[in-house]
Structures are given as C-alpha cells and as structure tokens.
C-alpha positions in Angstrom: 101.7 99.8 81.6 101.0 100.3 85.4 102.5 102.1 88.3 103.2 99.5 90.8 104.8 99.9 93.7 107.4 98.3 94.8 105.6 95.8 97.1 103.1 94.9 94.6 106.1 94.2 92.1 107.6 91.9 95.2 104.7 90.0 95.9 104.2 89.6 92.1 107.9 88.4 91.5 108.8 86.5 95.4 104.9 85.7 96.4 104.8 84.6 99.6 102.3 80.9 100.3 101.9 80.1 96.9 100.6 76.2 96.2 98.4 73.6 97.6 98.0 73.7 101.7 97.3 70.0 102.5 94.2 68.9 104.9 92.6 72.8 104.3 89.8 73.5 106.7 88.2 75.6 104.7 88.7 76.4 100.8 87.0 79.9 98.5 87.3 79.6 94.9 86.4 82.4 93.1 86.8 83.7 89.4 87.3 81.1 86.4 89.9 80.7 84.1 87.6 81.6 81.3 87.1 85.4 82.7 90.9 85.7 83.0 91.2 85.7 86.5 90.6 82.8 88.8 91.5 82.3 93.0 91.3 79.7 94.9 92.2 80.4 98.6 92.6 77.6 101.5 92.9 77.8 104.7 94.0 76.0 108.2 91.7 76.9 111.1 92.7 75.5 114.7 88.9 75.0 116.2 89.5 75.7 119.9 89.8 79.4 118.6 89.1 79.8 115.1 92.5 81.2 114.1 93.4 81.1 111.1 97.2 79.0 111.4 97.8 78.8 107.7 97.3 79.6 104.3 97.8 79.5 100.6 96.4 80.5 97.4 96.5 79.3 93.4 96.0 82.2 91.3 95.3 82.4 87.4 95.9 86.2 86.5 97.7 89.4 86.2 100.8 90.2 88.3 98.3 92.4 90.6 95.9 89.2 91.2 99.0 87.1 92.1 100.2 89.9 94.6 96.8 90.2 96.1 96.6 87.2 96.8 99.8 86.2 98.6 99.2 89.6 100.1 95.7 88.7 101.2 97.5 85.4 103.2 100.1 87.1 104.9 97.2 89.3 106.3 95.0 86.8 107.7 97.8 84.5 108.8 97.2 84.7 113.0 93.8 85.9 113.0 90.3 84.4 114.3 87.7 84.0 111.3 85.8 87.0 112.7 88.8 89.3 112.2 89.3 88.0 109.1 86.1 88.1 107.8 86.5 92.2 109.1 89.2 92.4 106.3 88.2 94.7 103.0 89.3 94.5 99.4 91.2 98.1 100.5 93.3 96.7 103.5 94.7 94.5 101.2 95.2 97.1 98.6 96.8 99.4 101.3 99.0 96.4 102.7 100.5 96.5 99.0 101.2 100.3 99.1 97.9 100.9 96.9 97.1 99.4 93.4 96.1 101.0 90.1 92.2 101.6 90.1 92.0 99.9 87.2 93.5 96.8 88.9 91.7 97.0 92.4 89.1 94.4 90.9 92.0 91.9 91.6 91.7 93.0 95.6 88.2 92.6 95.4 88.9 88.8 94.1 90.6 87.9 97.0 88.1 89.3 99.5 85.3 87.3 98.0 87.7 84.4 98.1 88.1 84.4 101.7 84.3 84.6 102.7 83.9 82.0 100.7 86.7 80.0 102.0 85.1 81.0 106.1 81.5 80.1 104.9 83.3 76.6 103.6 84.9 75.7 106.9 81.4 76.8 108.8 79.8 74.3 106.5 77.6 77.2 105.3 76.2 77.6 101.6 78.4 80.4 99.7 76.1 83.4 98.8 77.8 83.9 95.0 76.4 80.8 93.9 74.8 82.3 91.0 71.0 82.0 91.8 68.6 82.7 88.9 68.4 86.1 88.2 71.7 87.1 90.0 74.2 86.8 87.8 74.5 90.0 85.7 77.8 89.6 84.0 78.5 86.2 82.4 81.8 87.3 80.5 83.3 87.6 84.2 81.0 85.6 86.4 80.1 88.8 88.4 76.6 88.5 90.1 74.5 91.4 92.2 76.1 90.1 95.2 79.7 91.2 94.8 78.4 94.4 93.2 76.9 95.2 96.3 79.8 94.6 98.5 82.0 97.1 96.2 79.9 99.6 96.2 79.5 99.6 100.2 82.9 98.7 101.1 84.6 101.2 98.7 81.9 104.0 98.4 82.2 103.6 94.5 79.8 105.8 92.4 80.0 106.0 88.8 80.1 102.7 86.4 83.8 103.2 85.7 84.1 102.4 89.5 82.2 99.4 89.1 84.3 98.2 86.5 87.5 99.0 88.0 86.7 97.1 90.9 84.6 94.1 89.4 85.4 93.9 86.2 81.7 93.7 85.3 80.6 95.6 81.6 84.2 95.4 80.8 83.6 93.1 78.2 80.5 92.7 75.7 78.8 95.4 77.4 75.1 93.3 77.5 74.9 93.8 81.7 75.3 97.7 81.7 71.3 98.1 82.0 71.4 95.5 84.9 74.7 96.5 86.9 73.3 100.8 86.8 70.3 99.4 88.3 72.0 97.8 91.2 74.5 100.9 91.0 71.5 103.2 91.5 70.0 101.1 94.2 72.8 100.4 96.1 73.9 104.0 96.1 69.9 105.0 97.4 70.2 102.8 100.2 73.5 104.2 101.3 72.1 107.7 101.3 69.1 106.5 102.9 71.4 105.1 105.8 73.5 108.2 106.1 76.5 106.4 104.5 76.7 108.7 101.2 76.2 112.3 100.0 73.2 112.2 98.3 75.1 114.9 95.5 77.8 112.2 95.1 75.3 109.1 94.3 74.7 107.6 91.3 71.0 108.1 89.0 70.9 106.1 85.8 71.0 108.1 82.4 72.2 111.5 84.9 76.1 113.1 84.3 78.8 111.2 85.7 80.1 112.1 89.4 83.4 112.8 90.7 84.0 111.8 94.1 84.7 115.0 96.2 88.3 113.2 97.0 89.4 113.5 93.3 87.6 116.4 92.6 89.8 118.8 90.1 90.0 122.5 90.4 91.2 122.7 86.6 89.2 122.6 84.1 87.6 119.1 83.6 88.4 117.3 79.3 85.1 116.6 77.7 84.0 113.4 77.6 85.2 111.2 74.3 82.7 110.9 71.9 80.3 107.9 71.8 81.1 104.9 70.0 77.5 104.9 68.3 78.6 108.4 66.7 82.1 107.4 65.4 82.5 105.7 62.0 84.5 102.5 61.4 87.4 104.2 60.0 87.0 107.2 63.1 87.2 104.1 65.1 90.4 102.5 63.3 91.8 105.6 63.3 91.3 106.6 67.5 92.6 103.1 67.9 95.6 103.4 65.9 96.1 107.0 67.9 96.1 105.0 71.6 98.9 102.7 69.9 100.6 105.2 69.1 100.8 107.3 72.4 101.5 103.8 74.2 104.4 102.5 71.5 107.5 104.5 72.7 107.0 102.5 76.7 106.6 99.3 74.7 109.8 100.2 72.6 111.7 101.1 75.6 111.4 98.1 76.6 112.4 96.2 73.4 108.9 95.2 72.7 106.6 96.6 70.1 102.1 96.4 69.5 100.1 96.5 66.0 96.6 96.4 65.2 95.6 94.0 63.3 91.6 94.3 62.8 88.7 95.3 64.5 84.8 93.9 64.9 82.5 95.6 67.0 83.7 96.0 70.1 86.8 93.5 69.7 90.2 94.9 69.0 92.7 92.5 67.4 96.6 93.6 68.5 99.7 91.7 67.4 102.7 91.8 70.2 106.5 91.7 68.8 109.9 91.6 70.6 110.4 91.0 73.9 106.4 91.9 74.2 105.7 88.2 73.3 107.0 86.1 75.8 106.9 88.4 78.5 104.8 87.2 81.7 103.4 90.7 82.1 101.9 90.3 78.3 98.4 90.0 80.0 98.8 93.5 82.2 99.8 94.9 79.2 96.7 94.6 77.3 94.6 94.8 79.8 96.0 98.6 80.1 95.6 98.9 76.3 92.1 98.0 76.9 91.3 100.5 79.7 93.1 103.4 77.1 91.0 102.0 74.6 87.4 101.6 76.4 88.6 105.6 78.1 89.2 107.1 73.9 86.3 105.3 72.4 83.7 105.9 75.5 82.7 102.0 74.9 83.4 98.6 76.3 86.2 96.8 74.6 87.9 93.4 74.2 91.8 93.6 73.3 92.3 90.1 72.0 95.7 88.9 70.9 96.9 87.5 68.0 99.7 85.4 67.0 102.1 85.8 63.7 100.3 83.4 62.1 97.0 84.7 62.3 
C-alpha cells in the first residue's frame, strides 16, 4: 500500500539487533501494544565515556516501525549519549532512504524511545509519564510532550502533520480540540523565536497550510466534503469507492478487501486470499485507513474482521 524503499523493505525483512540485550544500561519503552505500536529500546553504555557499545530493540508494529527501529540502533551504535541524544525522528527517516508521511510516526517512536532509554541510564524520571492533564490522546498514548517535539523537530503545521507523525486524532477523534491547541501554541512560539514563517503557522478554525516545500503550482482539489454533511449511505457508498480504487493492487497480488459494515467512525473490512495471512496485513489497513480518513474528511478506525464474523 506504501512506497518503500528498498532499505526500509531490508531492515523490515533482515532487521539488524533485534531481541533482548542482556545487563542493558539503560532501557526506553515507548507505545503499548493496545495503540498498535509498541518499542522498547536497550542500551549498553561504557561509563568512562558514555558511548553507547550496544543495542537492541523489541518492536510490536508495522514493517516501518520494525525498520525504524533496527535503523535507529545501527545509528547510535558508537556514539556518546550526547550525540545520541542529538539524533531526530528525520535522521532516522533519512538513514532509511525516507518513509511514507503517513508512516514517519513510526520514526518519531523510536526517537522518544531513546530519550527515554538515556534519561533511564542517568537515573532521571522520563518526561512522557503521563502527568494529569498531559495526555491528550488515550487511543495512542500520545501526551503534549511528544506533540511538542514533532512539531519543533519537523516544522509540522497543519493537523494532518500531526497525525502523520504521532498518530494522535487518528482514531476516535475526542483529542482534536486539545492537540490544535498545542498545534497553535507550539507553532506561535516558533514564530515568536524566528524558527517559522508566521504565513506558514497554524491558527485553529483558519484554512489549512501547505508548507512552501510542497507547495503546487497547479491547481489545488477541493477539500472532501465533511463527514457531518454526508449521509450513511453517501458514507457506505465513498467507502465502497476507496475499495474499489485500492482492489486491483490487492488483486495483483492474489489478495482481495470487502466491507463489511460501518458505525460511526469504525469501518468493518474483510481480507481474502493471500491478504489474510500476510505479515504486511496491518500496513495494509493502516493505508486503507489514511484513504479512508483523506475521502471522508474524518477520523477513522479500519477494524478487521474474520470469516466468521
């Protein structure tokens, strides 16, 4: 459903420091099962220089978390902490040849991972812990924190960024009031600090922004139409159009996707042929899902469903 490249399909299939790494010095876990992705990174730190000697990671996820990840070790592998800890979510997208946007969440994941893992060794207290009030999106376990660091780190500016590279409102949709207010504020203070063209950053309720790097000279598509404006069988029917336009590269490669029902903002889908056993099953529908959430201008769940049900 992606374009990968050819390193991200390596690292996927041949990851490199996969498993446990016995005696770690310092261990980030990040993610939960429950959300869909989950890292836990550990590391070996000589402590006459703070170089990192070793490393390995667990991953629950997608083929572009498991390739961050390994990707994310053989990067730190021979450095101190501090040049580590200078690492961003995009040097590890850029060591794999670049990522999907709608996958760079996963690079994000193991940035987080390794602060945590540093602040473990130092014996210091992990800033995503969650504090009352911080946590904004429960379906993912996203809090202010790491909404912060995205935006900084990767100059992101519209919510569809956010999502992309967080994962946060990409489910029920309850923490879009809360995640545009830290969007809005975040985006201030980088204009504030010089860091930001005040035409590029984002205002609540104003018209989305293109960044001036993928700004089109054709003519731009209308937006889709809101959710709240469609009708359940407008909705069915915009479904069963994505489906349709996504079927023939499912075919190709023996595998075929039906709907099966749909409440709210959940979208049942039934896999067939070689689409239900195959270990990219998950990437799949999460690119159903970002088709889906682009055609119906909403937040969506793709949830799957067995023969039986």
């Amino acid at each position: 459903m992606w374009e990968y490249s050819e390193k991200v399909q390596d690292y996927f299939f041949n990851p490199k420091n996969a498993g446990m790494l016995e005696d770690a010095s310092g261990i980030g876990e990040v993610g939960a099962i429950a959300c869909g992705d989950a890292l836990k990174l550990m590391i070996k730190v000589d402590p006459e220089d703070e170089r990192i000697t070793d490393a390995r990671f667990q991953t629950f996820g997608c083929g572009s978390a498991i390739a961050s990840s390994s990707a994310l070790t053989e990067i730190i592998i021979g450095k101190t902490l501090d040049e580590a800890l200078k690492i961003t979510n995009q040097d590890i997208a850029d060591f794999l040849g670049g990522l999907p946007p709608e996958k760079m969440h996963c690079s994000v994941m193991g940035y987080e991972a390794l602060r945590a893992a540093v602040a473990n060794y130092r014996g210091e207290v992990w800033e995503d812990d969650h504090e009352e009030g911080a946590l904004l999106c429960k379906c993912f376990g996203v809090d202010e924190g790491m909404i912060e660091r995205a935006v900084r780190n990767n100059a992101l500016t519209t919510m569809e960024q956010v999502a992309y590279f967080t994962k946060a409102t990409g489910s029920c949709g309850t923490c879009v009031e809360g995640v545009e207010t830290v969007l809005e504020r975040t985006n201030a203070a980088m204009v504030a600090e010089g860091l930001l063209d005040p035409a590029l950053a984002f205002v609540a309720g104003g018209a989305p922004v293109v960044p001036a790097r993928k700004q089109r000279t054709s003519p731009v598509a209308p937006p889709p139409p809101s959710s709240s404006r469609m009708t359940t069988v407008q909705k069915i029917r915009a479904i069963e159009e994505v489906l349709e336009e996504l079927r023939p590269a499912l075919r190709n490669d023996g595998g075929d996707c039906e709907l099966v029902d749909v409440e709210e903002n959940r979208v049942m889908v039934r896999m067939s042929g070689a689409c239900v056993n195959c270990q990219l099953a998950a990437v799949t529908v999460q690119g159903i899902q970002g088709r889906l959430a682009e055609r119906l201008g909403m937040p969506v769940r793709v949830i799957l469903v067995t023969a039986g049900q």
